[in-house]
BAFI-3210 file (N, C-alpha, C; in Angstrom, 3 decimals, decimal comma, padded with zeros to 6 digits):
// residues 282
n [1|2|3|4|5|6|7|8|9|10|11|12|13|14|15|16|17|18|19|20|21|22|23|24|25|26|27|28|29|30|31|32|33|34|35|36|37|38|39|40|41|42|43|44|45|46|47|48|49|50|51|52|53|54|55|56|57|58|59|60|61|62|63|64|65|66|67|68|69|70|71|72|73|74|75|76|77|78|79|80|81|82|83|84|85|86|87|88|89|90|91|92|93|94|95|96|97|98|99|100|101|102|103|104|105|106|107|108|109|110|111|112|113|114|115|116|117|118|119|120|121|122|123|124|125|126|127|128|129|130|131|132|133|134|135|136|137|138|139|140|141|142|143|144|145|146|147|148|149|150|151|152|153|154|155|156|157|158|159|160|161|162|163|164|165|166|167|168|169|170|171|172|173|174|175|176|177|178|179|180|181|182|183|184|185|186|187|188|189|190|191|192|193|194|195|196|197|198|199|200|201|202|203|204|205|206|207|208|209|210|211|212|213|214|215|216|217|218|219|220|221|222|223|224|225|226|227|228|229|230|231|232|233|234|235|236|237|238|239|240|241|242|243|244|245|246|247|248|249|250|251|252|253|254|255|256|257|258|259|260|261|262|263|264|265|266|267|268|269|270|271|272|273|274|275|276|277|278|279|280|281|282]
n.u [068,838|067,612|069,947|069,336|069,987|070,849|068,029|066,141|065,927|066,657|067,671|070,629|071,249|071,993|070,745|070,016|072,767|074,162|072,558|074,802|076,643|076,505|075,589|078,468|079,830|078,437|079,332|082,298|081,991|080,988|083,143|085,028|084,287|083,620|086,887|087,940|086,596|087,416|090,295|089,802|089,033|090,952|093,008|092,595|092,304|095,455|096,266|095,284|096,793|099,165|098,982|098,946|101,242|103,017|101,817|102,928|105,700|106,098|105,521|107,401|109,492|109,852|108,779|110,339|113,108|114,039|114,053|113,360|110,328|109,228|110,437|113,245|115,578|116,630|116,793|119,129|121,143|120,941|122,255|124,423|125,645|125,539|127,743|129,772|129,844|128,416|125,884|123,704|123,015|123,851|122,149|119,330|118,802|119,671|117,976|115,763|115,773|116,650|113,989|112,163|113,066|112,798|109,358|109,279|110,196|108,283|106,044|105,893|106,274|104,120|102,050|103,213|102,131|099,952|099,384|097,824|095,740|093,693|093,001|092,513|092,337|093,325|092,411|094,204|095,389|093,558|094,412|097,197|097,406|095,619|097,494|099,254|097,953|097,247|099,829|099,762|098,352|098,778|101,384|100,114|099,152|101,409|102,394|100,351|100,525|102,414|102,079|102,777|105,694|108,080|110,634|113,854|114,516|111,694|111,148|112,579|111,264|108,264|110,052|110,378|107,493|106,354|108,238|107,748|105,232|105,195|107,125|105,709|103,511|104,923|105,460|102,547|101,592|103,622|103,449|100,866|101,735|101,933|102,836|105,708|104,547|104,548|103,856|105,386|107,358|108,213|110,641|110,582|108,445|107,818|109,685|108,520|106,507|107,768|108,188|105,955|105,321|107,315|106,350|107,055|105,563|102,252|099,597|097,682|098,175|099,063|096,865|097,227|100,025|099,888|098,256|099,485|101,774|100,875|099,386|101,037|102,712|100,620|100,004|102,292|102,014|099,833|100,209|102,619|101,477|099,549|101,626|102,679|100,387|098,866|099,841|099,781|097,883|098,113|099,561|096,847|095,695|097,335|096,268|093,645|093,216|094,810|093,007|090,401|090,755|090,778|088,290|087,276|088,193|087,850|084,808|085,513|085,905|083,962|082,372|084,102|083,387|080,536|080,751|082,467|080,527|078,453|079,923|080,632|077,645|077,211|079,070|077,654|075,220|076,296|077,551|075,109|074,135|075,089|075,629|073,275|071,144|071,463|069,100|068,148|069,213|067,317]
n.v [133,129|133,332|134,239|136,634|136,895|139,912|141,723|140,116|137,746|135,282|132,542|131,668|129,396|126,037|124,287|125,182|124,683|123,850|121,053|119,049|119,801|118,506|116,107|115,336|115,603|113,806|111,433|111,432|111,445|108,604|106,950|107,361|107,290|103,838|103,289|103,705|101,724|099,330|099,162|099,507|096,331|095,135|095,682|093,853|091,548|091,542|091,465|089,109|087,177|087,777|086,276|083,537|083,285|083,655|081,989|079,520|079,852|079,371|076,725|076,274|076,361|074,875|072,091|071,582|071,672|074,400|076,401|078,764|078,918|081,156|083,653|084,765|086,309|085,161|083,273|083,447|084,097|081,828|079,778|081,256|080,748|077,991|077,604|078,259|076,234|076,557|076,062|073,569|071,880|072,972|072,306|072,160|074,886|075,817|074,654|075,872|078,534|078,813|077,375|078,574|081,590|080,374|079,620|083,025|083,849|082,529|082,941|086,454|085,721|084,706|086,642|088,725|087,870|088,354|090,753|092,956|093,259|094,974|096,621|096,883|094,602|092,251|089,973|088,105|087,567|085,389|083,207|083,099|082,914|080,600|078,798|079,014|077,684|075,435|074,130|074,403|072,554|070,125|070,173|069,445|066,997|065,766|065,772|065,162|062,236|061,539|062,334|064,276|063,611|063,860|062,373|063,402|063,021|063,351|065,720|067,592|067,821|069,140|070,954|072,396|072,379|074,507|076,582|076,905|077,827|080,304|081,852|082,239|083,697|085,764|087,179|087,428|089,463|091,688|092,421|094,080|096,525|097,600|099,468|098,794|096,052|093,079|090,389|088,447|088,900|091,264|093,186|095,497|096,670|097,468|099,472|100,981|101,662|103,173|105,709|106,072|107,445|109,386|111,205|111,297|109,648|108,957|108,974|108,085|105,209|103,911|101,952|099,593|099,168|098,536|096,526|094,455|094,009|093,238|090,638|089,016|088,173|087,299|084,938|083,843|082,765|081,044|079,333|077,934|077,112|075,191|073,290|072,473|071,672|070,658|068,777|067,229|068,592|071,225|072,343|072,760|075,433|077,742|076,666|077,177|079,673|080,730|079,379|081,053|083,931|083,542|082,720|085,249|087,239|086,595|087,384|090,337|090,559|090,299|092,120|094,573|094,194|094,722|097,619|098,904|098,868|100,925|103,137|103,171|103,900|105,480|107,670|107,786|108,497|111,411|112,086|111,998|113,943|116,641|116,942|117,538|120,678|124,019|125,684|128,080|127,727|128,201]
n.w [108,854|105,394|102,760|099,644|096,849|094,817|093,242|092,354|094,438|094,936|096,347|098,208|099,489|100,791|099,289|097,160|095,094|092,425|090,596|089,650|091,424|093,389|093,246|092,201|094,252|096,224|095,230|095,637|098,060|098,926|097,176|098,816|101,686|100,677|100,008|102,544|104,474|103,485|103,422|106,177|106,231|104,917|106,844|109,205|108,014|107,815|110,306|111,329|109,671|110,900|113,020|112,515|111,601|113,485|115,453|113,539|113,807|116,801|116,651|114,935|116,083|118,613|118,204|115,799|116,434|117,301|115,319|112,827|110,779|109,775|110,415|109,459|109,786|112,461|111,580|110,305|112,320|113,779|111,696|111,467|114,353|114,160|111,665|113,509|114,992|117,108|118,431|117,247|113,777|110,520|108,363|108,396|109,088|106,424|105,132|105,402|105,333|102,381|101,262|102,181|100,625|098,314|098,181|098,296|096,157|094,013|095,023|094,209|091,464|090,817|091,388|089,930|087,430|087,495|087,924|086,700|088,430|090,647|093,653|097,390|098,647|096,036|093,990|093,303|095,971|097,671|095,799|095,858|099,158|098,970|098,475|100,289|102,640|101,527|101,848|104,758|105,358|104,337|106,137|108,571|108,411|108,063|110,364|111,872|111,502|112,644|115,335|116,405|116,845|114,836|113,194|111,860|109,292|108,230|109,727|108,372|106,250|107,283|107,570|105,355|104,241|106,151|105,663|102,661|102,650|103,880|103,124|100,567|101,653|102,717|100,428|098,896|101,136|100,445|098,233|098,424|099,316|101,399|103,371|106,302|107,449|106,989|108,488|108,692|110,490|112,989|113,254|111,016|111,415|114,044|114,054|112,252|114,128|115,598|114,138|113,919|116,218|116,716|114,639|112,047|110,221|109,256|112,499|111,380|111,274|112,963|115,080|113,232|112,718|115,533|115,672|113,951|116,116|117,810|117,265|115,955|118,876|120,191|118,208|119,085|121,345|121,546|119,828|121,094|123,752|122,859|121,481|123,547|125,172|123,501|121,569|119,169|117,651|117,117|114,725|113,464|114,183|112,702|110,203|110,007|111,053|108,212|106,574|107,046|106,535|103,512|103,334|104,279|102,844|100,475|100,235|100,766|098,551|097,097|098,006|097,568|094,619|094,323|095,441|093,549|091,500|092,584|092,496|089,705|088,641|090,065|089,073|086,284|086,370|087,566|085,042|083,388|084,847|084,648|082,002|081,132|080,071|081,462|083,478|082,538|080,039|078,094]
ca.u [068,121|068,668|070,285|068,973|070,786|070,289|066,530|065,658|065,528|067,009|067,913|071,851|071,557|072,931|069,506|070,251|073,969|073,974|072,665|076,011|077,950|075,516|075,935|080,141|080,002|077,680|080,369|083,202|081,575|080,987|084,329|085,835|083,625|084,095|087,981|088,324|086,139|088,365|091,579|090,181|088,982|092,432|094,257|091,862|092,725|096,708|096,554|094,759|097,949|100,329|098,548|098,766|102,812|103,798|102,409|104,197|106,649|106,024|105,292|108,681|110,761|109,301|108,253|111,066|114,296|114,636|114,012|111,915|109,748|108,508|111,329|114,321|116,152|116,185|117,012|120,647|121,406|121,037|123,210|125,710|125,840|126,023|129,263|130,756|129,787|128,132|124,685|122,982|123,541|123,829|121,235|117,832|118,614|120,226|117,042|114,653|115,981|116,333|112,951|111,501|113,297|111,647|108,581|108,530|110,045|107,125|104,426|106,058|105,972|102,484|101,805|103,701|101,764|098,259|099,748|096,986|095,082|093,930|092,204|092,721|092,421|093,209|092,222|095,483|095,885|093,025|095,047|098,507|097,028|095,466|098,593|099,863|096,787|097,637|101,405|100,075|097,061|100,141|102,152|098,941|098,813|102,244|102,504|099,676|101,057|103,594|101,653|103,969|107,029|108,814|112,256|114,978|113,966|110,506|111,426|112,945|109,720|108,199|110,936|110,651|106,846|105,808|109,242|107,410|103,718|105,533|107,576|104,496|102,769|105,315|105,164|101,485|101,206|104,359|102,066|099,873|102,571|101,141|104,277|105,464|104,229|104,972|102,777|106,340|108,486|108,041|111,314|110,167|106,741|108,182|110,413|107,424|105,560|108,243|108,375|104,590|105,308|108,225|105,951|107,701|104,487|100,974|099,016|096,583|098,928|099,300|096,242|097,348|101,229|100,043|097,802|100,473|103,128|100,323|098,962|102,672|102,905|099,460|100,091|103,140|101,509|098,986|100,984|103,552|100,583|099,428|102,481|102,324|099,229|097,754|100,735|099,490|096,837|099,085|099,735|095,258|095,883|097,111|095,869|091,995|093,439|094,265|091,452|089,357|091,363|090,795|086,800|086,881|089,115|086,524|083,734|085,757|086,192|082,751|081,644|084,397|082,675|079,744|080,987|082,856|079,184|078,003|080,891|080,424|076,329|077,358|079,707|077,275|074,802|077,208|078,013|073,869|073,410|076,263|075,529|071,694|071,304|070,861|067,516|068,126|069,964|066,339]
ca.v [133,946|133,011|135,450|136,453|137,218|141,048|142,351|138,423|136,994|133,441|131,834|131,043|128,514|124,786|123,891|126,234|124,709|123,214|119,519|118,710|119,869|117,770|114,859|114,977|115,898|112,486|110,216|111,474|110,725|107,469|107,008|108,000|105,370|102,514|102,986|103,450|100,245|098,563|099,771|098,778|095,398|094,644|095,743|093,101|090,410|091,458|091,227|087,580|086,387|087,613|085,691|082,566|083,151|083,570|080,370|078,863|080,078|078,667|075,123|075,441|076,380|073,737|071,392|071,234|072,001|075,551|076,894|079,399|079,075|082,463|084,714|084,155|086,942|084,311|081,777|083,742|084,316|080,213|079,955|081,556|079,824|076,531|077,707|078,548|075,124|076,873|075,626|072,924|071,915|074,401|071,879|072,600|075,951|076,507|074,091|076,738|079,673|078,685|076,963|080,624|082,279|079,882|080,185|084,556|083,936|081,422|084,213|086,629|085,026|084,702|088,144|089,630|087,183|088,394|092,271|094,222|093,139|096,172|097,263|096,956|093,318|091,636|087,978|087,173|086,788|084,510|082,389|082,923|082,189|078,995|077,981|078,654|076,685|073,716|073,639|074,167|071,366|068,987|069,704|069,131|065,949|064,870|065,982|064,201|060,909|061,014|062,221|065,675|063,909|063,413|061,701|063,762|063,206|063,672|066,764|068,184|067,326|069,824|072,800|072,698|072,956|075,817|077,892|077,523|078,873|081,612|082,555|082,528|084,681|087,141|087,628|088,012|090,481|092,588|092,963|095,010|097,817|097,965|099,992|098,501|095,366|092,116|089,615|087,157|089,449|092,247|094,036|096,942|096,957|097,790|100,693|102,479|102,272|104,125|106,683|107,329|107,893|110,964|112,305|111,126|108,649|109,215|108,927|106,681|103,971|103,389|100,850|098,514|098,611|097,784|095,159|093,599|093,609|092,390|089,897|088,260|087,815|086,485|083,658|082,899|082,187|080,421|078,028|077,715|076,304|074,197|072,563|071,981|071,167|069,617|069,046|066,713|069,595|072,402|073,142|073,506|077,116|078,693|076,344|077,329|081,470|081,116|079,337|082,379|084,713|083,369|083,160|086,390|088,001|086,171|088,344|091,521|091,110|090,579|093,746|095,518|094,689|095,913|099,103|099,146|098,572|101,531|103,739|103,769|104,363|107,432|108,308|107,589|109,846|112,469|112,717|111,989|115,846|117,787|117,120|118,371|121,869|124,671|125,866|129,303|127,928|128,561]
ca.w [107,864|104,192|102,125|098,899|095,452|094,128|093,732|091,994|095,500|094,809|097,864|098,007|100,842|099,923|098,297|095,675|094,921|091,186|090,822|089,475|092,413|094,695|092,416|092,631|096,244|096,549|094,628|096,332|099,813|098,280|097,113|100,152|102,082|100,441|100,393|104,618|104,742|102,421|104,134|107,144|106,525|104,660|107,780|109,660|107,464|107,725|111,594|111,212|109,172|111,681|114,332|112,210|111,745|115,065|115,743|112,641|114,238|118,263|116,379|114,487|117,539|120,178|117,322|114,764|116,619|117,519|114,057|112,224|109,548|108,863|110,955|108,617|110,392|113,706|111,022|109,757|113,157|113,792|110,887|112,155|115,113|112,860|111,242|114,219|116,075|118,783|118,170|116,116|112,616|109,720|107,546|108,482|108,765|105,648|103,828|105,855|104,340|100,723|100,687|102,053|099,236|097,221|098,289|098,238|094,473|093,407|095,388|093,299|090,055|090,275|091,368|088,444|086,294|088,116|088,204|086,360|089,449|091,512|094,762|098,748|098,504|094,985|093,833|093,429|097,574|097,317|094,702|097,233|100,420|098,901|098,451|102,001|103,434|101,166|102,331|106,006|105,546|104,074|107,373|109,767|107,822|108,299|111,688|113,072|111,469|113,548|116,635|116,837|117,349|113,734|112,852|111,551|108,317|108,315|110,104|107,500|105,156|107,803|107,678|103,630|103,966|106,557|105,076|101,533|103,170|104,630|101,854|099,708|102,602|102,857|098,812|098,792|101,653|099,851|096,869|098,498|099,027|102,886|104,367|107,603|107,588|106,599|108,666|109,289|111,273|113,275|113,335|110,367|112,101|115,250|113,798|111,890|114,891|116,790|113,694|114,010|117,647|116,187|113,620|110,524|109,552|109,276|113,119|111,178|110,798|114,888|115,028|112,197|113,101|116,918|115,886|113,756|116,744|119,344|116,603|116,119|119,988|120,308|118,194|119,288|122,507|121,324|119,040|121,955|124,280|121,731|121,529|124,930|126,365|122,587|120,725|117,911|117,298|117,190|113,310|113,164|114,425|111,490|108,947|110,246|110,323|107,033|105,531|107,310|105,951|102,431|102,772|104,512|101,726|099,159|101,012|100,477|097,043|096,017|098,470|096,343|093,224|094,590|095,552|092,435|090,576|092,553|092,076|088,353|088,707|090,477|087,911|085,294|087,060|087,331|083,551|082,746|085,442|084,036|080,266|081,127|079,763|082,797|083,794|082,093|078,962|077,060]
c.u [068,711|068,303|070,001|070,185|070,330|069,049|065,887|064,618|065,456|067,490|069,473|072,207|071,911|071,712|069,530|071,337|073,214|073,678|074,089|076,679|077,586|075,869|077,690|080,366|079,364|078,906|081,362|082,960|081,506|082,147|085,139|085,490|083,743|085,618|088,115|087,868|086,866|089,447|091,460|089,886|090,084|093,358|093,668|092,739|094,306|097,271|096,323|096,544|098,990|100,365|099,076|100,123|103,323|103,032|102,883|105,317|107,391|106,442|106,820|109,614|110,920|109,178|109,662|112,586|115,107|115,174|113,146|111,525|109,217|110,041|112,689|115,922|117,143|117,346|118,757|120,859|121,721|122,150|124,793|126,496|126,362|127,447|129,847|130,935|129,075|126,799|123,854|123,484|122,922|122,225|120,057|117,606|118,610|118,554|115,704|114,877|116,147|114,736|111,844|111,441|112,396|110,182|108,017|108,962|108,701|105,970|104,747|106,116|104,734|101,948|102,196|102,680|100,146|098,870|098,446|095,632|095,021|093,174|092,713|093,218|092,072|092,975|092,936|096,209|094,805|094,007|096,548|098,118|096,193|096,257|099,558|099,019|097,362|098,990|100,930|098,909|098,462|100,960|101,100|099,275|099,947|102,654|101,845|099,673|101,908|103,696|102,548|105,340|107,758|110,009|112,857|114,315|112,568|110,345|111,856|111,956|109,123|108,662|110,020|108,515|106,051|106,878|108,259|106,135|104,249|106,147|106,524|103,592|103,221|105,301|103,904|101,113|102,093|103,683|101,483|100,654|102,171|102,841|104,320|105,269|104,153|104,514|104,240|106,957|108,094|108,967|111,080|108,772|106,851|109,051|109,449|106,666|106,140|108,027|107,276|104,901|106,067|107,767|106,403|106,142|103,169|100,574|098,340|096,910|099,203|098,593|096,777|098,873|101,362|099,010|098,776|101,362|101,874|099,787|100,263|102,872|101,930|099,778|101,030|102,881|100,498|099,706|101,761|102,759|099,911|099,932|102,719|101,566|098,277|099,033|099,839|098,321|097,359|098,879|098,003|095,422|096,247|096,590|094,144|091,875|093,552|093,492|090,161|089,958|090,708|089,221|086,537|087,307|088,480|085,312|084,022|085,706|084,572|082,000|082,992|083,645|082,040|079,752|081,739|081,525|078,777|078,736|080,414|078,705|076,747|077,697|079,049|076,043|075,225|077,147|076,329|073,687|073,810|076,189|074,111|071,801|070,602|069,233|067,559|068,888|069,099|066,091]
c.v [133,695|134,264|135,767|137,234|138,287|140,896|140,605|137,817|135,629|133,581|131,689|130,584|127,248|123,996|124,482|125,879|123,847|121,911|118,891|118,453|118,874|116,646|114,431|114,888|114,153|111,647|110,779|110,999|108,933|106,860|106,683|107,004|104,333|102,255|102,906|102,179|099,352|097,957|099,046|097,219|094,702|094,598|094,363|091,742|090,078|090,702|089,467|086,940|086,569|087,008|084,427|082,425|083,687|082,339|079,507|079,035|079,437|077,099|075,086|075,408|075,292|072,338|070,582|071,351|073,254|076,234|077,132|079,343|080,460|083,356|084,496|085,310|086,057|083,320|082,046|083,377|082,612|079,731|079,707|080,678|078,247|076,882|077,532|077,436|075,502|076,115|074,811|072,764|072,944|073,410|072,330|073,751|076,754|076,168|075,349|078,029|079,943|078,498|078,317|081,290|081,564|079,793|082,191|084,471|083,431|082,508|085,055|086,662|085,403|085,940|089,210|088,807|087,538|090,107|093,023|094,140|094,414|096,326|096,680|095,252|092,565|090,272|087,571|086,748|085,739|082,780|081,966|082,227|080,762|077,991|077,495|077,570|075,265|073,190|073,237|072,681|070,016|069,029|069,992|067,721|064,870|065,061|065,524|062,801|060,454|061,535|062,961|065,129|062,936|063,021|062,916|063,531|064,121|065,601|068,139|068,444|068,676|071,034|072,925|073,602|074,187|076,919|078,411|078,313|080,207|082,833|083,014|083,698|085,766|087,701|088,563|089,187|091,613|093,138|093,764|096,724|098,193|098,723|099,518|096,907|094,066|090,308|088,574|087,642|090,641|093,156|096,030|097,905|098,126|099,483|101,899|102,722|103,671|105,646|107,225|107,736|109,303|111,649|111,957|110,386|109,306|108,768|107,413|104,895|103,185|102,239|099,534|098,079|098,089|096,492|094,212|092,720|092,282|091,047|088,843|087,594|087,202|085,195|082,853|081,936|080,968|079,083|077,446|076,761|075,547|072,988|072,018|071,192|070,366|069,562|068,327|067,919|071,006|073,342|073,530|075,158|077,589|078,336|077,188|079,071|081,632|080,491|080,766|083,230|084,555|083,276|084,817|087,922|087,790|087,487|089,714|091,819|091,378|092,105|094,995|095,790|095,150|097,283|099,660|099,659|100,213|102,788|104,182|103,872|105,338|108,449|108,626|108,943|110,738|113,214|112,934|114,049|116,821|117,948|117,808|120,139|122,594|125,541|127,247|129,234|128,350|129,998]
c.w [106,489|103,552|100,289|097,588|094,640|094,429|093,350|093,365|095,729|095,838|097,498|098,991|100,220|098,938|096,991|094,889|093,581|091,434|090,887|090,294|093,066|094,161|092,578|093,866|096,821|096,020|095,026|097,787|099,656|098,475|098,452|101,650|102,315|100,601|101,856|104,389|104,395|103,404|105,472|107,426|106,085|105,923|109,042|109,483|107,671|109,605|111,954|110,786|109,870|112,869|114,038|112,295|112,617|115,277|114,775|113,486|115,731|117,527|115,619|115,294|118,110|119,020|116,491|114,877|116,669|116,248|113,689|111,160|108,537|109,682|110,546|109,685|111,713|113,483|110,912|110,927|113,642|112,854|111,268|113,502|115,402|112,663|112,258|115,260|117,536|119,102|116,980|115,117|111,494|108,831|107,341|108,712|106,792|104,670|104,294|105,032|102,620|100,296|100,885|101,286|097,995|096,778|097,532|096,707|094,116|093,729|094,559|091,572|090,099|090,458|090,426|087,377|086,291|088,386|087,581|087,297|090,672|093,144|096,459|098,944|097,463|095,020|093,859|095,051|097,387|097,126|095,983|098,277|100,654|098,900|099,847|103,016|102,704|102,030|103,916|106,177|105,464|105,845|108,613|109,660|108,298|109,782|113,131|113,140|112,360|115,008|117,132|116,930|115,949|113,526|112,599|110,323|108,038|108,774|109,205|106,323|105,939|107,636|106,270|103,931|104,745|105,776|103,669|102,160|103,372|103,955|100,880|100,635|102,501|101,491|098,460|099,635|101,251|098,968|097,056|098,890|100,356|103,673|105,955|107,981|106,366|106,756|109,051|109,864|111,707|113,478|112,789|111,165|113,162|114,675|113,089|112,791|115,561|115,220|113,738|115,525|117,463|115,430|112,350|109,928|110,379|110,698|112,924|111,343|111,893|114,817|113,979|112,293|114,889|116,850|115,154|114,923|117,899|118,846|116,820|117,776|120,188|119,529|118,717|120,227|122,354|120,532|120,458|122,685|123,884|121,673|122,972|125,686|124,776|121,384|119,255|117,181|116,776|115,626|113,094|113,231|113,067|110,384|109,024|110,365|109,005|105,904|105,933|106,681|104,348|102,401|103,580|103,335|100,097|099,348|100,794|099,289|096,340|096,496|097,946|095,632|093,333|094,965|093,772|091,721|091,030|092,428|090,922|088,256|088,487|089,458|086,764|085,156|086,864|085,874|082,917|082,914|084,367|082,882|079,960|080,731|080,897|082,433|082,195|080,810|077,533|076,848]
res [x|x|x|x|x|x|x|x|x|x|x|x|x|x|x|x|x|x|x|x|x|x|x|x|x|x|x|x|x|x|x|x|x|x|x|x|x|x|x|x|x|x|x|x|x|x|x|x|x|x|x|x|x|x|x|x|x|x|x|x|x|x|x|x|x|x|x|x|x|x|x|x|x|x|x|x|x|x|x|x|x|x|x|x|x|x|x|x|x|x|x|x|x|x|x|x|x|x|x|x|x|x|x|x|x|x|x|x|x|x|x|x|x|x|x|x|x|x|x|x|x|x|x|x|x|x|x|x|x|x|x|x|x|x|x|x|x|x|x|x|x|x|x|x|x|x|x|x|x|x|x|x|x|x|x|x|x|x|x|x|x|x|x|x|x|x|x|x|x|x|x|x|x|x|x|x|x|x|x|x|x|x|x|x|x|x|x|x|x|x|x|x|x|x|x|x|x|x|x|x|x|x|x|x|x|x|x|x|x|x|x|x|x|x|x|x|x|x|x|x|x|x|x|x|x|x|x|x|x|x|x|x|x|x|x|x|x|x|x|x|x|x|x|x|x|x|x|x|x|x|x|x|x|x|x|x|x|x|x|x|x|x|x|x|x|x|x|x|x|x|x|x|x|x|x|x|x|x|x|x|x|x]
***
């Protein structure tokens, strides 16, 4: 039964609510919308790149001498081992871990230099992750010259260029301020999952820190068997994740702008209602 307003007898059911309100209430739903979508096709794209570095990672183990390209953590630890004579030489570790650093500086750089860049997924990954595809196209290139099984030298040609992709990877996915996740290592991953499990972290965050961890293990597998059963083929895997990545991350941006575009309509709308003089201002 709708209820009426004094002897008048205006209606005060939601048909009756000011244009205005109806109009903000519409561009906040909006709003509100387009960011989840965003959010979740970014977390999409993040899970893709941790597929691609875990098998960087299979192909540098089995591949390059029991050494990681993206899991630097792996790499100290190897290191160490070096010094102490227990395992392997310190070299191709030590050139793996500098050329990493060099790499996440260089992604850096350019991300401070591309900073007034905003939204879920900025152009400046684009720009980054073109760069990781080139490095990993270069070590497809040199890897199938030599029919997976490279010199000692050559080998080293190898470390330098998945460490820089990876370094440049982990730069560009820092940028985005994504808590948790990192796309080359799953140690932090693994620890916010357990904190959404205690309550300290948001619920929401479960799906995107368990597709990370299960993403990471998936490629490894996949690179690992690769190397195995198609070795000379092996490095394709992540080069062909992150060229998708990079036209799928093209695709987001322009269905940003378009939400962007209709965003400010709304807005524009909005300010056209609200500046209208009310029924009863005559």
């Amino acid at each position: 039964m709708t209820k009426t307003a004094g002897c008048a007898g205006v209606p005060t059911n939601a048909a009756s609510q000011p244009i205005g309100a109806h109009v903000t209430a519409t561009t906040q739903d909006v709003e509100a919308e387009t960011t989840e979508n965003g959010l979740h096709r970014r977390d999409v794209l993040l899970v893709a790149l941790t597929v691609a570095s875990g098998a960087v990672d299979a192909i540098s183990y089995f591949g390059l001498g029991k050494i990681f390209s993206a899991f630097m953590t792996g790499n100290m630890v190897f290191l160490g081992f070096g010094i102490a004579n227990l395992e392997g030489p310190c070299v191709p570790v030590v050139l793996a871990l500098s050329i990493y650093a060099a790499g996440a500086y260089l992604g850096w750089r350019i991300t401070t230099w591309r900073s007034p860049e905003s939204g879920v997924w900025p152009r400046r990954m684009s720009v980054l992750l073109a760069l990781v595809a080139i490095a990993e196209a270069g070590f497809l290139t040199v890897w199938v010259a030599t029919a997976g099984q490279p010199s000692t030298a050559i080998t080293d040609v190898l470390i330098v260029l998945f460490s820089l992709a990876m370094g440049i990877q982990t730069a560009a996915v820092r940028s985005l301020g994504v808590q948790g996740v990192f796309t080359t290592a799953g140690t932090f991953t693994l620890v916010a999952f357990a904190e959404t499990l205690a309550g300290s972290r948001p619920r929401s965050e479960i799906p995107r820190l368990v597709g990370v961890l299960v993403g990471l293990v998936a490629g490894a597998i996949g690179g690992g068997l690769l190397v195995v059963h198609a070795r000379s083929y092996a490095p394709v895997l992540p080069l062909v994740i992150t060229v998708l990545v990079i036209v799928a991350g093209r695709a987001a941006i322009q269905a940003s702008s378009r939400r962007s575009a209709r965003r400010t309509e709304h807005r524009r709308q909005e300010r056209v209602v609200l500046g209208q003089p009310g029924r009863d201002s005559s």
